[in-house]
N, C-alpha and C positions, 0 to 999 in steps of 0.2 A: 286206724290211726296212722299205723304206717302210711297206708295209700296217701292217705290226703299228705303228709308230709313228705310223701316223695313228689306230688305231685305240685306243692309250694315249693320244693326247691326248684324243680325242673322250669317253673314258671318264671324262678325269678334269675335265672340262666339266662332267658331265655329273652328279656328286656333290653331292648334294643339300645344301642352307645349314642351320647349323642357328643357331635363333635361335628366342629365349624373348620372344612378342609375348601382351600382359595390357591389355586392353583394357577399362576399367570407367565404367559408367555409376550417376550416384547422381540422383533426383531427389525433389526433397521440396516440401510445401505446408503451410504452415505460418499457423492461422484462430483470432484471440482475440479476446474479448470483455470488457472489461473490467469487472467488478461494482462495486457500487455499497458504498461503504462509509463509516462515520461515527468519527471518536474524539472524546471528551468530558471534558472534565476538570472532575469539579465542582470546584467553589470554596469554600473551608472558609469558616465564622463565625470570627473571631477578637475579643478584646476585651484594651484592654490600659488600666491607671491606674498613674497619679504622681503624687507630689505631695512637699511639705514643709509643714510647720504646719500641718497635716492630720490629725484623727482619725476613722478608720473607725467607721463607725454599724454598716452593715448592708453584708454581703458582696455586690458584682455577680454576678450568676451567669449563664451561657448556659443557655440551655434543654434540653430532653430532645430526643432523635431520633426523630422518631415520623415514620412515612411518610407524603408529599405533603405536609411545611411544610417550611420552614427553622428552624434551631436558632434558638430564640427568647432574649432576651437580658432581665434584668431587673436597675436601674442601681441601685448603692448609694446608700447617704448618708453623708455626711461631716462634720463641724464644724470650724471651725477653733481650734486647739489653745493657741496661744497670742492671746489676742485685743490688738489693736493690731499686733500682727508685722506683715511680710512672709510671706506665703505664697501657693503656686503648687498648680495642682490640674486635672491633665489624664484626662480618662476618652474612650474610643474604643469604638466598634464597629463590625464591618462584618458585614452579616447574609449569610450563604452562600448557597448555590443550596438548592432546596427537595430533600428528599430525596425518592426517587423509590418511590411504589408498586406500581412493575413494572420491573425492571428489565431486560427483553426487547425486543427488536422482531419485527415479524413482517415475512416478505417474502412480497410479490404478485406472481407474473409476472417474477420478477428486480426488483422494486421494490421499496423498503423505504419506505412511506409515509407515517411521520410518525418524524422522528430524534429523538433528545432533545438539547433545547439546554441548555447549562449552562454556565458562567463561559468555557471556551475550546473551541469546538467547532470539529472540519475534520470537514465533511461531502463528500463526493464522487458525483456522479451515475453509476448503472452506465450500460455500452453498448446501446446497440440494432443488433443482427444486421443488421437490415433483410433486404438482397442478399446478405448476405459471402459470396463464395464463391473454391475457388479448383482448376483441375486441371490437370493436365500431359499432354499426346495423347503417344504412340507415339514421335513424331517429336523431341520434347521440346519441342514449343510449350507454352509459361506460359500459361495464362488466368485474371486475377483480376478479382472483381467485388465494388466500392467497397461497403463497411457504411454502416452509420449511425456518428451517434458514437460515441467509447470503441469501434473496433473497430482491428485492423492484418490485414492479408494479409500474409504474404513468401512467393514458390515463388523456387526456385532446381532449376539441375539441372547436374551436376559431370559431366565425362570428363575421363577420363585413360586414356593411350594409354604403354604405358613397352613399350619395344621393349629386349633386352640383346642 
């Protein structure tokens, strides 16, 4: 009786575990370069009169759009209406951006070498690569190597171990 009772415990020792082990490995490298890019807002002509005791001669007129001037502006005349009176007599203009006879750029090398400037411009310079670089060994050792400007590197590398 002994035996057999050493022999049921030894057995049941002896039954194997069971359990759901997921073990996951993520690694990534992650290389940008920033381009180079411009926004430009031209700037309209506008033209504004007022007045009182004032009679219109000849109509101000802005100019035609024709490509590479700005709208061109030509001022009336006026007399005044009642003579001795009071009277007031305001005329304005403000000449626009020239309008453009290409309205393209071209890019060199990831450079864009001449932007258009015009009443509100944000221009931005692209990145230079240089060095950028970046990889991850076997092991999960990171190795990144510094760009020029307008560059970023990020490596990262994820485990997860989930045992139930």
């Amino acid at each position: 009786m002994k035996k057999a009772l050493l022999l049921l415990t030894a057995s049941l020792l002896a039954v194997p575990v069971q359990a759901d082990i997921t073990h996951k490995i993520q690694s990534s490298v992650s290389l940008s370069v920033d381009g180079a890019g411009s926004v430009a807002i031209r700037q309209p002509s506008s033209m504004a009169v007022s007045g009182s005791n004032v009679t219109l001669g000849t109509v101000p007129v802005l100019g035609a759009n024709t490509p590479g001037t700005a709208v061109g502006y030509t001022p009336g005349s006026y007399s005044i209406t009642n003579a001795g009176d009071a009277f007031s007599y305001s005329e304005s203009y403000i000449g626009g951006d020239n309008t453009p006879s290409v309205l393209s750029t071209t890019v060199t090398a990831g450079v864009v070498p001449a932007l258009p400037i015009f009443g509100s411009t944000t221009s931005t310079s692209g990145g230079v690569a240089g060095t950028l670089g970046g990889s991850i060994d076997t092991g999960g050792a990171i190795s990144i190597t510094a760009g020029g400007a307008g560059t970023s590197a990020i490596g990262q590398v994820i485990q997860e171990l989930t045992i139930k």
